[in-house]
C-alpha positions in Angstrom: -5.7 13.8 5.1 -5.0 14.9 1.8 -4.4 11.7 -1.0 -3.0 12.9 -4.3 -4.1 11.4 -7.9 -1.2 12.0 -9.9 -1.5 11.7 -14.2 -2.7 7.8 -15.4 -3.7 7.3 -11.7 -7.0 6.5 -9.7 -7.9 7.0 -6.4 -11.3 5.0 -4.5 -11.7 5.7 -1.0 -14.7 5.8 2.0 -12.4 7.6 4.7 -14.3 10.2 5.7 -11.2 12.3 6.7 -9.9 11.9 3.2 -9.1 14.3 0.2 -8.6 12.9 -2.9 -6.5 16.1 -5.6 -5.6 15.8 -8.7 -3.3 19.1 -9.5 -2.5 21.2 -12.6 -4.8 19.3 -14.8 -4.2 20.1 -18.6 -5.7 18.6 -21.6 -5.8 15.5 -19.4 -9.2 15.3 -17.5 -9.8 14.6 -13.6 -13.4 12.7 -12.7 -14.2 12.9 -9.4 -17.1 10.9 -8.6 -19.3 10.5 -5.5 -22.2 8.1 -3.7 -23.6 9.9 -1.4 -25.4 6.8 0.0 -22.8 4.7 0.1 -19.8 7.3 0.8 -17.4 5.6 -1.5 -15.5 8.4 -4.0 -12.7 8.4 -6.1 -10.9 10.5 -8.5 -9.9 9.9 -11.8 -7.3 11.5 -13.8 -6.5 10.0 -17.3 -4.4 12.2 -20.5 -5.3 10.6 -23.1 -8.4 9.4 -25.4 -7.7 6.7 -27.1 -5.5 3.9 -26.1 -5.8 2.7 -29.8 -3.7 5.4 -31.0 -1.2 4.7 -28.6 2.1 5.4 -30.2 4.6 3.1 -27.8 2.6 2.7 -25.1 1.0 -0.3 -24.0 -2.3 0.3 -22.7 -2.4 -3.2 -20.5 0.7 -1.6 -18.1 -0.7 1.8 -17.9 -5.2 1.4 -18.6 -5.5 4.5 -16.5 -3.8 6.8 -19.1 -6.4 6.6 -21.7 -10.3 7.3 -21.4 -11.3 4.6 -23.3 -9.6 2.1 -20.7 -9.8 4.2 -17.7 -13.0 4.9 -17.1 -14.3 1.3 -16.9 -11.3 0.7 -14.5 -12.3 3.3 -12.4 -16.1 2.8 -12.7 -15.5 -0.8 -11.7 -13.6 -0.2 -8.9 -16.5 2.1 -7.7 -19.0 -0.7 -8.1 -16.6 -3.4 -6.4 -17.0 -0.7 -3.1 -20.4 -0.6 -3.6 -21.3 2.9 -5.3 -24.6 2.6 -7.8 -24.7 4.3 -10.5 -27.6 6.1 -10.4 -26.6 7.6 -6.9 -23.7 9.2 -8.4 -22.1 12.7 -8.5 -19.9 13.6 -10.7 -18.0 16.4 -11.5 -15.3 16.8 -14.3 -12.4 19.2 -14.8 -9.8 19.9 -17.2 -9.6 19.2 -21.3 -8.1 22.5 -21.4 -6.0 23.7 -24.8 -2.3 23.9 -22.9 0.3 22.8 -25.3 -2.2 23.1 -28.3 -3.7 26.0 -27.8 -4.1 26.8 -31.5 -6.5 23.8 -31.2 -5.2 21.5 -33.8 -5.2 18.4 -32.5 -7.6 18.9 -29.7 -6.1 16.6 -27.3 -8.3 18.2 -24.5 -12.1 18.3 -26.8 -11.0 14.3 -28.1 -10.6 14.2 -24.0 -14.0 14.9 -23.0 -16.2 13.4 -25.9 -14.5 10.3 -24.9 -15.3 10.6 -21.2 -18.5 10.9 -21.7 -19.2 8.5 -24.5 -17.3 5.7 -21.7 -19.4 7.0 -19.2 -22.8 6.8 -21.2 -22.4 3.3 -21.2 -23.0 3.2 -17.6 -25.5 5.2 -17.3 -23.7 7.9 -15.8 -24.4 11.6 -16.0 -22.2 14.2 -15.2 -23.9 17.0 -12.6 -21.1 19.9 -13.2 -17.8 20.2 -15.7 -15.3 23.1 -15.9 -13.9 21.9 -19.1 -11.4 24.0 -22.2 -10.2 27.4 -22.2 -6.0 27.4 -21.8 -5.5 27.0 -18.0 -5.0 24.1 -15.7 -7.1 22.9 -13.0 -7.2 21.4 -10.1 -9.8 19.3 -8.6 -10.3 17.9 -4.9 -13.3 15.5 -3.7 -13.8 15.7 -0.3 -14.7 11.7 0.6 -16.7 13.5 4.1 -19.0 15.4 2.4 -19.0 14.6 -0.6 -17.7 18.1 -1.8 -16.0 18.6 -4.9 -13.8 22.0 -6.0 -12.5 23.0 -8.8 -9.6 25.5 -8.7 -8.7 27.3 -11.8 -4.9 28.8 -12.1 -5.1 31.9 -11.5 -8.4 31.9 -10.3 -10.4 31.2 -6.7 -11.6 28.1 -5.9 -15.7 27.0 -7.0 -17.0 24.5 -5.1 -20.2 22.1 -6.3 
C-alpha cells in the first residue's frame, strides 16, 4: 500500500505493508526516518526554513511547512510511537536549486542547514542525503524493511 506525503505534510506509520512517497521534491526537503527496533517510520516533507520569515502565513495552521517547526512535530510524533533516537535511520532528499537556480536566495541550502541544526538538537544523525543540484526527487520509505529510495528525475532509482 502506497501512502503519499504531499508538501507541509507528515506521515508516521508501523504497517508493515506500507509505503510512505513524497514526490517531485524541489528546494523543499523530504526526511524519511526509520527504527528499526521498533518499526515505526515516517516521512517528512517541509518547503521552507524558517517559519519566522513567514510572509502571510501562519506557522500555527500549517508547522509542517517550515523546518524550524516541522521537524520537532515530526520527531515528536516519532517518539509518541515509540522510535529512540539513537536507533534511527535517516535519509534526506531534495534542497535542490529549481526555481533559483542561479542560487540567490538559496531556498534549498537555507533548507538543509536548517534540517539539520533542528535535528542536532535531538541527537539525530543523518545516515545518507542526496541533497542540491537542479532536479527533483522523490523519496519512498518502505515501513517493512525499513528501505528508503531515492529517485532522481531523470535518473534510476538508489536505494539505501
Amino acid at each position: 500500500m502506497m501512502t503519499a506525503v504531499n508538501l507541509s505534510e507528515m506521515k508516521v506509520s508501523s504497517n508493515p505493508t506500507e509505503t510512505l512517497v513524497a514526490f517531485s521534491i524541489g528546494s523543499g526537503i523530504g526526511v524519511a526516518v526509520y527504527d528499526p527496533v521498533s518499526g515505526i517510520g515516517g516521512v517528512l516533507n517541509f518547503m521552507l526554513p524558517d517559519s519566522t520569515k513567514a510572509n502571510g502565513i501562519d506557522p500555527e495552521k500549517v508547522p509542517l511547512m517550515f523546518a524550524d517547526t516541522g521537524v520537532p512535530f515530526f520527531i515528536k510524533a516519532l517518539f509518541e510511537q515509540g522510535a529512540q533516537p539513537d536507533r534511527m535511520k535517516v535519509v534526506i532528499a531534495g534542497g535542490a536549486h529549481i526555481l533559483d537556480q542561479t542560487g540567490i536566495f538559496n531556498i534549498g541550502q537555507k533548507n538543509c542547514q536548517a534540517l539539520k541544526t533542528s535535528l542536532a538538537i535531538y541527537g539525530i544523525k543523518i545516515q545518507h542525503e542526496d541533497i542540491g543540484g537542479t532536479s527533483s526527487r522523490t523519496l519512498r520509505l518502505e515501513i517493512g524493511s525499513g528501505c528508503s529510495c531515492i529517485k532522481i528525475f531523470g535518473q534510476g532509482d538508489v536505494k539505501i
